[in-house]
C-alpha positions in Angstrom: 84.8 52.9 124.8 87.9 51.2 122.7 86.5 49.8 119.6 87.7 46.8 117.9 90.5 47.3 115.4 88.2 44.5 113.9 85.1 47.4 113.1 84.0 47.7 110.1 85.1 51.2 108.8 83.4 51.1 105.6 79.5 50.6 108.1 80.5 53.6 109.6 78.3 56.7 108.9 80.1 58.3 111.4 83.6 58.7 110.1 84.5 61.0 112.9 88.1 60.2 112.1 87.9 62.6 109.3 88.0 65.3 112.2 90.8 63.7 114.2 88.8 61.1 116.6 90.8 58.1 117.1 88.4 55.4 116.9 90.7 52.3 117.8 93.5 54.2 120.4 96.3 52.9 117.5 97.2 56.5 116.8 100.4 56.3 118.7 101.2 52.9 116.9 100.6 54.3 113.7 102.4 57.4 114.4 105.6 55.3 114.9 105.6 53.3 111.5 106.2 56.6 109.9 109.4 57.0 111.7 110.6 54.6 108.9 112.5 57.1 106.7 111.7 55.3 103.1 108.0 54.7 104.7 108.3 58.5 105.4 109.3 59.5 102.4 107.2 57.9 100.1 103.9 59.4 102.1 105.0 63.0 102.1 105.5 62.6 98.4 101.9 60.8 98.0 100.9 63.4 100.4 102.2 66.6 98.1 101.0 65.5 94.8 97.3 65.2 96.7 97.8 68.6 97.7 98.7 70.1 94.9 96.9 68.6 92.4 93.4 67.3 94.2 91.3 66.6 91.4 93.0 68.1 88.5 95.3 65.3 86.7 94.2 61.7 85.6 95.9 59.1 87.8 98.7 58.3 85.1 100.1 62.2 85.6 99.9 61.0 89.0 101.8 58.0 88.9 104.8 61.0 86.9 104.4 63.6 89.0 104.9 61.1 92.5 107.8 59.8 90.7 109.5 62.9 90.0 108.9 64.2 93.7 110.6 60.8 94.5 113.5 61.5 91.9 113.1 58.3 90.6 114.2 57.2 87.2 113.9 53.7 86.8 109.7 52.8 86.1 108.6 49.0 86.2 105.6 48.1 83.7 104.1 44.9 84.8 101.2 44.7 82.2 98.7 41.7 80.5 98.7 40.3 77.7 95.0 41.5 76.8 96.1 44.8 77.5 99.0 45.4 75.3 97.5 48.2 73.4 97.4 50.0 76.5 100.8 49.3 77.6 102.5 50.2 74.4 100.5 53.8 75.2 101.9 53.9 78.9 105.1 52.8 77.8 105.8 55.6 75.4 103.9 58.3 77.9 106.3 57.2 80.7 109.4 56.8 78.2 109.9 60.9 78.0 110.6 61.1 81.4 111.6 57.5 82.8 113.5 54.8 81.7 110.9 52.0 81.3 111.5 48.4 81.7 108.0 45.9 80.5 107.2 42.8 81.1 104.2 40.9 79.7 102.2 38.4 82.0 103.3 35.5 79.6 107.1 36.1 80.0 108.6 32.9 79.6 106.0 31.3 77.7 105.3 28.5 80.6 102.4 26.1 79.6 99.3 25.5 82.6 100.0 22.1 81.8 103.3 22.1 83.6 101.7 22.9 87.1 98.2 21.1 86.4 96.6 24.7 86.4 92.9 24.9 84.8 92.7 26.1 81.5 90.2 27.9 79.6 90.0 26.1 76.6 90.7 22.6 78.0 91.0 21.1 74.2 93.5 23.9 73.6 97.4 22.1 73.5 99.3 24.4 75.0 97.8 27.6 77.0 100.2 29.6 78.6 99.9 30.9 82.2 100.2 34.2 83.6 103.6 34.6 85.3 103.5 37.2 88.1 106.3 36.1 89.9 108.4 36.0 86.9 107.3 39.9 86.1 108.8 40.8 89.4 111.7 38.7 89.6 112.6 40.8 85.8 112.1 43.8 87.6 113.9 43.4 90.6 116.4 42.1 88.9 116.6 45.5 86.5 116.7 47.5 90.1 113.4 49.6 89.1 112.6 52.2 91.6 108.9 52.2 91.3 106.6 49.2 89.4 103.1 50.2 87.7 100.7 47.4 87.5 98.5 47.0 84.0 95.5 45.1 84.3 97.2 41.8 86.0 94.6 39.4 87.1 92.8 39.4 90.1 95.6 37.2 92.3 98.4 37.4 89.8 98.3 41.5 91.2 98.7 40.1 94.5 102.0 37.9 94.0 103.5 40.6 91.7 103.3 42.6 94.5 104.5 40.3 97.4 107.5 39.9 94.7 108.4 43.0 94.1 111.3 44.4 95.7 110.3 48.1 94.7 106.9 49.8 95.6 104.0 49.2 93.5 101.3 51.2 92.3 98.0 50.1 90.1 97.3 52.1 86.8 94.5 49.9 85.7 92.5 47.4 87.0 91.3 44.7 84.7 87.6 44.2 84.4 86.8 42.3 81.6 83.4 42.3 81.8 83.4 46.0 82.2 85.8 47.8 80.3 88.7 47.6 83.5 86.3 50.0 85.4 85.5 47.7 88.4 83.4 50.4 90.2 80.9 50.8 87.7 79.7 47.0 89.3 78.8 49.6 92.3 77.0 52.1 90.4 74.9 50.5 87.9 71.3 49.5 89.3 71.3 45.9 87.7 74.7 44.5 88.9 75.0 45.6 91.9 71.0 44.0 92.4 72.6 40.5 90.9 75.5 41.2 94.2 73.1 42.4 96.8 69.5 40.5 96.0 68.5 40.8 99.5 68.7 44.8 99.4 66.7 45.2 96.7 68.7 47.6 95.3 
């Protein structure tokens, strides 16, 4: 029986698609998006760095080794503010190889107040607000060939990438709470009991 594409994968205990079953009859469909030759591209070089290196390189050698196999030479670094340590790091790891164009969340210096956005000190005069849009329009404009997302917020992530005309990948996630390593939320017994209370988990 044809399942709804609206199933919830992640219930399945199932995952017969692993072995080829196609759950929702979209194979075909799918198969056809790939005809895209940048679409196509970009997945066999995704799909060769899997293959040759499952499990043996953090995800920033990733990020190089996909970019070589896509012989690209312009890297976008779209990073936060409270992460700037890390980005002058990435920056100078990716600078050997790539010429690297960054751009801090607070490009342009544009106050909350100018869009009635809620602050986080309210007393504070002027608090700056993240500018996602503004990071990609910087990189579009500088023709990048890839862009690597550092810890943008939740949201400012998602217009960055709607704005960017290049493809995007995420090097770290921002957790503030813990250390930008959302998945431990998942793993560690009392927070994932404070987000499941009825499971008892």
């Amino acid at each position: 029986m044809k399942k709804s594409p609206k199933s919830r994968c992640a219930s399945c205990r199932d995952m017969e698609c692993y072995d080829g079953k196609d759950c929702f009859e979209l194979s075909d469909l799918h198969r056809s998006m790939y005809q895209d030759p940048y679409i196509s591209k970009l997945h066999r070089a995704a799909t060769a760095i899997e293959g040759r290196h499952y499990c043996q390189e953090p995800r920033i050698s990733e990020i190089m080794l996909f970019a070589r196999e896509m012989n690209f030479k312009r890297l976008g670094l779209a990073f936060c503010i409270g992460l700037s340590e890390e980005a002058r790091v990435i920056e100078k790891i990716l600078s050997r190889e790539f010429k690297v164009i960054s751009v801090c969340c607070k490009v342009s210096g544009i106050a909350k107040g100018d869009y009635h956005l809620e602050q986080i000190r309210p007393g504070k005069p002027i608090e700056v607000m993240c500018n996602p849009a503004g990071q990609a329009q910087i990189l579009n404009d500088a023709k990048t060939d890839l862009n690597v997302i550092c810890g943008l917020c939740v949201g400012h992530d998602a217009i960055f990438t709607m704005q960017s005309k290049a493809p995007v990948t995420t090097l770290i996630t921002k957790d503030r709470v813990l250390g930008h390593n959302p998945a431990a939320a998942l793993y560690v017994r009392y927070i994932r009991r404070n987000l499941l209370p009825d499971e008892g988990a």
